[in-house]
C-alpha positions in Angstrom: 49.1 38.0 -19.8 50.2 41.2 -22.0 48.3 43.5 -19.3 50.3 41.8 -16.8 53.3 42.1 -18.3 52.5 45.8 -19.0 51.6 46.4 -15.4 54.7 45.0 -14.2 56.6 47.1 -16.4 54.6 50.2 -15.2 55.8 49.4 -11.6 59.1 49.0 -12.2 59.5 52.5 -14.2 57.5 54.2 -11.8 59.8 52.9 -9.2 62.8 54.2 -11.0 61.2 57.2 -11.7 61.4 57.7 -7.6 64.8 57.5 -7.4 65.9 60.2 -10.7 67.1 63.8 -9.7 66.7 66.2 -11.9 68.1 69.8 -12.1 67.4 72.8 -14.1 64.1 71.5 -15.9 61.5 74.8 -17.0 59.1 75.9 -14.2 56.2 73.0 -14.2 53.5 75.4 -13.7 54.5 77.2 -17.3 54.4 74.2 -19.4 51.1 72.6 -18.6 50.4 69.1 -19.4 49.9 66.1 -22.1 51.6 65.7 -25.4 48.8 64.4 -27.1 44.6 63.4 -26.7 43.7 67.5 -26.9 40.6 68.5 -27.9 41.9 71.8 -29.0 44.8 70.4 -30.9 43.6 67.6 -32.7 45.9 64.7 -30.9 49.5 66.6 -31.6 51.9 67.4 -29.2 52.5 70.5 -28.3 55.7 71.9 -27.0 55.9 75.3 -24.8 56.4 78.5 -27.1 59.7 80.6 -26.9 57.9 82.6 -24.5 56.8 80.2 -22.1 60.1 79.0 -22.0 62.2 82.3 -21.5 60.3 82.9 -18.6 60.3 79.4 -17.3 62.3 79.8 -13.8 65.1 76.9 -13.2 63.7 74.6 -10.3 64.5 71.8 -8.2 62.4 68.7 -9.4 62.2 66.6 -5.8 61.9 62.8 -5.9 59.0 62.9 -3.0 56.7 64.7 -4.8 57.2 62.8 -8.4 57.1 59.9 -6.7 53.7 60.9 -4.8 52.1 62.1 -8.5 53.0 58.8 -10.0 51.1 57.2 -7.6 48.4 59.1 -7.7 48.6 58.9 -11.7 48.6 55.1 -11.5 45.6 54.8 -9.6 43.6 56.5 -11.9 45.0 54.5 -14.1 43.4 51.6 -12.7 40.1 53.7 -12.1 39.9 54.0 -15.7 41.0 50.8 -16.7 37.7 49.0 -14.3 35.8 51.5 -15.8 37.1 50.9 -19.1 37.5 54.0 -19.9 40.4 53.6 -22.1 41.3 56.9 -23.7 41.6 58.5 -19.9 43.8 55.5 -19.0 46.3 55.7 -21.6 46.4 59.3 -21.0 47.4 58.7 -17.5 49.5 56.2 -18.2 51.1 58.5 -20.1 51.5 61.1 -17.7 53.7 58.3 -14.9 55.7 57.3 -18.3 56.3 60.3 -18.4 57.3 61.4 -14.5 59.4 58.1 -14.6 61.5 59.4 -17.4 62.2 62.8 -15.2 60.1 64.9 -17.3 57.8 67.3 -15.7 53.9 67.1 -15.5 51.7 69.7 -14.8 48.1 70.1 -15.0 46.1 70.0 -17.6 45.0 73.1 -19.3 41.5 74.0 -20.8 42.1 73.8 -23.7 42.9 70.0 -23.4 39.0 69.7 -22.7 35.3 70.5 -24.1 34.4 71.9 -21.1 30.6 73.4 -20.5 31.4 77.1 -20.2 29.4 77.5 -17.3 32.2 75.3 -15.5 35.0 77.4 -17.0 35.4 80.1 -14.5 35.9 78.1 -11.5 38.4 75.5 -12.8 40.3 78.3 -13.8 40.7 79.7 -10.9 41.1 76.5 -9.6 44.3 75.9 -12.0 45.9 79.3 -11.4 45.7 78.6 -7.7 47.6 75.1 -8.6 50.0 76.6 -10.1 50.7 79.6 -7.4 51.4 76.5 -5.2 53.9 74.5 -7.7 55.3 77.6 -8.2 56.8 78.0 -4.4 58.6 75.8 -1.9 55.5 72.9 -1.9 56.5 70.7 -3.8 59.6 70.3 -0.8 57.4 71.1 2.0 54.3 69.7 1.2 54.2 67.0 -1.4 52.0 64.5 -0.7 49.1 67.6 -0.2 50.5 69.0 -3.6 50.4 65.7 -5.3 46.9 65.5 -4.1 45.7 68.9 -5.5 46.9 68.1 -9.2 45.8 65.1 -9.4 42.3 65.5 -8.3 42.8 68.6 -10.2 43.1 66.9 -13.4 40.0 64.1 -12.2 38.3 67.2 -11.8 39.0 68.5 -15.4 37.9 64.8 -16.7 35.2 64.0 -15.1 33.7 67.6 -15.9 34.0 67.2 -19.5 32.2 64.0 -19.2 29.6 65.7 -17.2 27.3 63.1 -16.6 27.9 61.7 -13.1 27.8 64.5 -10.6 28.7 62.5 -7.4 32.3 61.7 -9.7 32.5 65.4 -10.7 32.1 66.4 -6.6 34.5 63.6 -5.6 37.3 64.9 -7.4 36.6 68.7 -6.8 36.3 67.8 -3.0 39.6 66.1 -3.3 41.0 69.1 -4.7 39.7 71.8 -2.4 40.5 69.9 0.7 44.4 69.1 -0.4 44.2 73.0 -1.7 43.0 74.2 1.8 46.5 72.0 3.8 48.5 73.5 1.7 47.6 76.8 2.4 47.3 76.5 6.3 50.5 75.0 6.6 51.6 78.1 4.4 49.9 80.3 7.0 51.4 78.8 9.6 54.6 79.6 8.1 54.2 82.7 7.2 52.8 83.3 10.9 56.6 81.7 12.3 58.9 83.9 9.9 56.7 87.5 10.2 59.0 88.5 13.3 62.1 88.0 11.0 61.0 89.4 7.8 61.9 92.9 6.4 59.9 95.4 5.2 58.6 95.7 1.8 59.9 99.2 1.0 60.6 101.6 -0.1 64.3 101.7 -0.2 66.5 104.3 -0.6 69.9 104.4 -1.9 71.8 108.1 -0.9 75.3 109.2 -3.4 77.3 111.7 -2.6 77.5 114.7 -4.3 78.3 114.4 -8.4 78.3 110.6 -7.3 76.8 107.4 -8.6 79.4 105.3 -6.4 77.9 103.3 -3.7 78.6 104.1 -0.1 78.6 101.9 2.6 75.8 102.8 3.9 74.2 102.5 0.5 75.4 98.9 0.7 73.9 98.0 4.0 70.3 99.3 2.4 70.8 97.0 -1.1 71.4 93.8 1.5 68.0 94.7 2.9 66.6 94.6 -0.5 68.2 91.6 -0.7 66.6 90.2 2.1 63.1 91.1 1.4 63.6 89.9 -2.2 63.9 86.9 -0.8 61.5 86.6 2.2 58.6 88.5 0.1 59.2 87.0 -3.9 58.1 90.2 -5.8 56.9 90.0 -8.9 58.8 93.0 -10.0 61.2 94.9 -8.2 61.3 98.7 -9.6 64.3 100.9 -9.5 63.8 104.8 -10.1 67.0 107.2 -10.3 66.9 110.6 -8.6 68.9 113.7 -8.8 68.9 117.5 -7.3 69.1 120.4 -9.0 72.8 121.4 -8.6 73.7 121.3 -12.4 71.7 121.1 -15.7 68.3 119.2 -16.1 71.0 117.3 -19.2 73.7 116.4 -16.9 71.1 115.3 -13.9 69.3 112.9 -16.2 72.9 111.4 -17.1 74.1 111.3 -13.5 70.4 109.6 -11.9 71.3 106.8 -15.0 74.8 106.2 -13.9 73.0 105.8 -9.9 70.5 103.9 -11.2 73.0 101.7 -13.4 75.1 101.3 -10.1 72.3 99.6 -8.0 70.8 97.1 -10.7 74.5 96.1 -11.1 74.7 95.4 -7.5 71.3 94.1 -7.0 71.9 91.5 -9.4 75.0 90.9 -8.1 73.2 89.7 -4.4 71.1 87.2 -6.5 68.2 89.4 -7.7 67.0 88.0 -11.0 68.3 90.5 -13.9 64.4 89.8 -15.1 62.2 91.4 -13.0 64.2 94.6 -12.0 61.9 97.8 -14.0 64.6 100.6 -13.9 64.0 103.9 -14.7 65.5 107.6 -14.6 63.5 111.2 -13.4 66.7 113.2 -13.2 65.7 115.8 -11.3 62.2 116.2 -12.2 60.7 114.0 -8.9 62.5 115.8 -6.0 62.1 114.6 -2.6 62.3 117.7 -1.0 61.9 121.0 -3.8 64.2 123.4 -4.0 65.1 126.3 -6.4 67.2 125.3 -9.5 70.8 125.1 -9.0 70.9 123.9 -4.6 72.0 120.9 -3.1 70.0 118.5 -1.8 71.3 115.3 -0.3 67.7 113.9 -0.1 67.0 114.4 -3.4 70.6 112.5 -4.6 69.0 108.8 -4.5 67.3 106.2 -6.1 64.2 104.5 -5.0 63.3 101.0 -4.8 60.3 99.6 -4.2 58.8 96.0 -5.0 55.1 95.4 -6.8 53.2 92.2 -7.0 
């Protein structure tokens, strides 16, 4: 009767856990997995470091894809619980508990496990490919797929620790690969539809006036490319370089290429380019575009570069 009562209780959380919304929550694929049962931390929970949590990006948490992972959770929940293994089923149990209450759950890391180290490598790469996915649009466009991959993901991670039935460990490694490989030829196909509309990835550059960090017009038109590719492309870091010609002293051109290079973060930031991952930086007039003697004007030279790296 108490497992019954505890199933039924399981159902109806998990059920409200579908219908939450939740805004704002830290990146899922920097904060990893279970509070407690880790092999490397003797049981404790461990909350993400300062670190992982600065750089945690705000995301949309979407009720199709919790929804999907608590139901994948709860069956292997009840795959433990006829195989009564009881420490993996209270540790998925844990995991819907915890998607029910709106928190998020990623997958598990190594370190949760004694893994063989001969395993290691691939289930690494494995994870790192997980979290590229959770890290994009999926978890909208692709949830049941994505729901798949982690799960089987973290059967994966289990099963190999246990490492004695191989037929288990391929099962759940298949499961993986083949929700891995949907996701990523649906993310072909997409890429294949949107190539015709998508901008360039750079360089860019941004021309001033003479004795001028003020942005022109046509200066403006450039920074709403940037804009643009920012978005269609998701660079890891977008780097900004400040240029100047030779018309007054090295001193003064190393000032002036700051105040151009100032201008165009300002304004990049301003379109919605995360302050974050702009790398700015100042040459004065010590990268010319074109070279010149000391002391001419070059408008070519009167810019500032930007180009996106991955």
């Amino acid at each position: 009767m108490k497992h019954m009562v505890s199933q039924m209780q399981l159902k109806v959380v998990g059920a409200a856990g579908v219908l939450l919304v939740v805004g704002g929550c830290a990146a899922v694929s920097e904060l990893g997995d279970d509070c407690g049962l880790s092999a490397a931390e003797g049981g404790k929970c461990r909350a993400p470091s300062a670190e992982v949590a600065a750089r945690a990006a705000p995301v949309a948490v979407w009720d199709d894809f919790r929804g999907l992972l608590i139901e994948g959770y709860r069956r292997r929940v009840k795959t433990e619980d006829y195989e009564h293994d009881f420490v993996e089923r209270e540790r998925n149990r844990s995991r819907v508990a915890r998607l029910a209450r709106g928190e998020l759950v990623g997958p598990e890391e190594l370190s949760y496990r004694r893994l063989p180290p001969h395993v290691q490598p691939a289930l690494r790469a494995a994870r790192e490919q997980l979290l590229r996915a959770l890290s994009g649009d999926a978890r909208r466009r692709m949830p049941m797929a994505l729901a798949k991959a982690q799960v089987n993901f973290d059967c994966w991670m289990e099963e190999q620790e246990e490492n004695r039935q191989q037929h288990d460990i391929d099962a759940c490694r298949l499961g993986f690969e083949t929700a891995m490989h949907q996701l990523e030829a649906i993310s072909a196909e997409t890429r294949n539809e949107n190539a015709c509309d998508c901008e360039a990835p750079g360089p860019y550059i941004v021309y001033f006036d003479l004795d001028q960090s003020v942005l022109t017009p046509s200066a403006m038109a450039t920074l709403q490319r940037v804009r643009r590719a920012y978005a269609q492309l998701h660079p890891a870091r977008v780097v900004v370089e400040g240029h100047a010609d030779r018309a007054a002293s090295q001193a003064y051109n190393d000032s002036l290429a700051q105040r151009r290079v100032r201008a165009v973060v300002g304004k990049l930031v301003a379109l919605g380019v995360p302050k974050g991952i702009i790398l700015s930086q100042s040459f004065g007039e010590r990268r010319p575009r074109v070279e010149t003697p000391d002391g001419v004007h070059e408008a070519e030279n009167r810019r500032v570069e930007i180009r996106f790296s991955w």
